[in-house]
N, C-alpha and C positions, 0 to 999 in steps of 0.2 A: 360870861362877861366877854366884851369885845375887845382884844386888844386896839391899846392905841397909840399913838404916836408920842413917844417923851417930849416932856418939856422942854421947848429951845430945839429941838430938832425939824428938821422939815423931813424925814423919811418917814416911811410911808410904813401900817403896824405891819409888824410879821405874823406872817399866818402860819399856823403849824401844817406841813405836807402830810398827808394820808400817811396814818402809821404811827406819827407820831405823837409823842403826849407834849402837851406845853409844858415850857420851863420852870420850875418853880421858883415864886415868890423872890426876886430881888436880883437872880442871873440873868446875865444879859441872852438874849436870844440866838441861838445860830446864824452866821450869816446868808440870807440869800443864796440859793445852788446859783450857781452860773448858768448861763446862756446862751448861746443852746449847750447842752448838757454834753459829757465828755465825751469824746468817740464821735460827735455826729459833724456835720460837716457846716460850716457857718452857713447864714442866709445866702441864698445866688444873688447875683449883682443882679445889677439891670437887664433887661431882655433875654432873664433864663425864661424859660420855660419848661415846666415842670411836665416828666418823664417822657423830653424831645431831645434831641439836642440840637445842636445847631444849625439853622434856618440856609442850607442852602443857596446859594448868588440866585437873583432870577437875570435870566438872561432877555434881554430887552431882542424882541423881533424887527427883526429889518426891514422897510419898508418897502411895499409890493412895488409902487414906481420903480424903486434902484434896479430891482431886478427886470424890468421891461429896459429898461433904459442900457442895461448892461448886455441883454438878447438883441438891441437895437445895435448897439456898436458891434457885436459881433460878425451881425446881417452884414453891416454895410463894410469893414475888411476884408470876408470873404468874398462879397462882389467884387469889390476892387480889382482882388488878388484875381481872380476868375475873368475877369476884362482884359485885365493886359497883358494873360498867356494866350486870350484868345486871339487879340489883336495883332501876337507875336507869332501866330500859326498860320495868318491871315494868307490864301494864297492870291501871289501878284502877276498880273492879266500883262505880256508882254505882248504888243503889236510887233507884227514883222513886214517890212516894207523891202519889195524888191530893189537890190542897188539897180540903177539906169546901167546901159548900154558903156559898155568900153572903162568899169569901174571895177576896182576887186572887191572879190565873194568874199566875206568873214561867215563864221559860222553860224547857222542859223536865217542864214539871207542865200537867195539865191538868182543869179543874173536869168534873163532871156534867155528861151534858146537860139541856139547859134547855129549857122549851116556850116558844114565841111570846109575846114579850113580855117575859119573863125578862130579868136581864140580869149583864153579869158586870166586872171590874175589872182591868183589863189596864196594863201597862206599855211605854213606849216606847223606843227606845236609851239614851234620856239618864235614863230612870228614873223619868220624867214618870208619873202615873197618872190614867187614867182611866177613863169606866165606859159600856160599849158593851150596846143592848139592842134583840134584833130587836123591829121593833113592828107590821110588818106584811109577809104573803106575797102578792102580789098574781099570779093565776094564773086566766088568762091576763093579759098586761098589754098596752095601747095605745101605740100608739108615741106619740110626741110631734108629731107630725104626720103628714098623710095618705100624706107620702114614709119615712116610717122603717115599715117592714114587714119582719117574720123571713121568713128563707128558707123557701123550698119545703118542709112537712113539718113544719116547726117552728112556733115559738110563743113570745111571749117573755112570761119570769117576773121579777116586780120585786121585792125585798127594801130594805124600808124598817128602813132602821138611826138610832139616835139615839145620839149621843157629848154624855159630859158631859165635860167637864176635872176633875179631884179636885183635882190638883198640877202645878203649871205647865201649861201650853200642851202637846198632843200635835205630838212632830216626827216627820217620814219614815213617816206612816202615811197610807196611803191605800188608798180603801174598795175599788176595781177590785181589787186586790192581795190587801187581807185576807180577800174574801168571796170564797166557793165553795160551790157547789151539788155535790153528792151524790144522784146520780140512783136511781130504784127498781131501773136493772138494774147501779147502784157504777159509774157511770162518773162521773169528775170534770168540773167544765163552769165555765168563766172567766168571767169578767166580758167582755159583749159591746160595752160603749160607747155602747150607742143612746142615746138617753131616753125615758123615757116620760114617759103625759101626767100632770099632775098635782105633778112632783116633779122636783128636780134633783138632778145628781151629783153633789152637792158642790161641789167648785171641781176638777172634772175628775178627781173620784176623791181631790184632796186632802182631807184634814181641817183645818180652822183654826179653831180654836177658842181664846179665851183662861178661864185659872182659874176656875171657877164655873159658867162659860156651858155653854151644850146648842147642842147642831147638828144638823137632822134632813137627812138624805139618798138618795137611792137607786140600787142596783145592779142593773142590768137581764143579764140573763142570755137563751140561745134553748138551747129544751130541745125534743127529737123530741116530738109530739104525743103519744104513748102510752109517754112516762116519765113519772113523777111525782118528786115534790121530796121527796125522804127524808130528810135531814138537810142543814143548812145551818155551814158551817165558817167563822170569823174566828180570822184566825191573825196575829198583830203584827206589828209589825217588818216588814210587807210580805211576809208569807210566811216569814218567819225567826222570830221571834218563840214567845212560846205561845199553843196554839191552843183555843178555845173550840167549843160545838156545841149550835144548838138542835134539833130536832124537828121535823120538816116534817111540815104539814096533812095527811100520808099520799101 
């Protein structure tokens, strides 16, 4: 016989569970076990999914353009950056033009040559100006006494130089230094120290001169016997400076 549903009720018949015997005659039935049964764990909610767990974020990929476009900006920064240290290394092409006749040398310019006697207008470190003129080649020259004699072969030549002061006082100029000889076969030849007779070296090759004043001096040089005196070079600033050149007696 099937159970069925009492009268006046709407639930639904009970069935007996494996195992067990149906009720007898006129007791009411057990109620329904519950659901889900004890111990187990309710239904999963929405978007379980059964023996996964939870679904990872996907990571959305970026688009291949950003990344050209991002390699493009980078290009064009580092050109930039690369242009304008090179533009800042750039080396610049100075002209140099002889000053004319009867103008002072600055450095890096240098007047005509001049003949004996001639004379030219130079500047110091500090800007001082003043005006330098050979006035005499003395060749051969005397030593200053019977013990100062050139070496073997040689022979010594004296250049008598005159300094005026223009503007201020001349500093860090001295004559040993500024003057050079230029021999007939272009060899260069220094200031030798001696003295000769007649003439001093200044104050040891210095210049001291104050504004206005003249100072006459001389630089003793030893040249081989069969060179001659081909041009004569004063050069500033101790050899730094700009350089001046008269014309040797041949």
């Amino acid at each position: 016989m099937w159970p069925s549903a009492r009268s006046g009720q709407g639930q639904p018949p009970s069935w007996p569970t494996p195992g067990q015997s149906p009720p007898p005659p006129g007791q009411s039935p057990p109620p329904p076990p519950s659901w889900p049964p004890a111990g187990q764990p309710p239904y999963p909610g929405p978007g379980y999914t059964y023996g996964y767990g939870p679904r990872p974020p996907r990571f959305r990929r970026r688009p291949r353009f950003l990344g050209a476009i991002i390699a493009l900006a980078v290009i064009i920064v580092v050109g930039v950056v690369v242009g304008n240290l090179g533009k800042s290394h750039e080396n610049v092409s100075v002209s140099v033009t002889p000053f004319p006749s009867g103008t002072s040398a600055s450095a890096g310019h240098q007047e005509p040559p001049g003949r004996i006697g001639s004379s030219f207008e130079l500047k110091d470190g500090s800007g001082n100006l003043y005006r330098v003129s050979l006035t005499m080649v003395i060749d051969p020259a005397k030593g200053e006494n019977q013990f100062t004699v050139p070496d073997a072969g040689k022979r010594f030549v004296g250049l008598v130089f005159r300094v005026k002061a223009l503007t201020g006082s001349p500093r860090d100029e001295d004559a040993n230094n500024d003057a050079v000889i230029i021999g007939s076969n272009g060899q260069n030849y220094a200031a030798d120290f001696d003295g000769i007779a007649g003439y001093t070296n200044f104050d040891h090759g210095a210049i001291h001169v104050s504004t206005g004043e003249t100072v006459t001096g001389s630089v003793t040089f030893q040249l081989p016997k069969d060179v001659k005196v081909s041009t004569v070079h004063w050069t500033a600033l101790s050899g730094f400076g700009a350089t001046v050149e008269w014309i040797g007696p041949g």
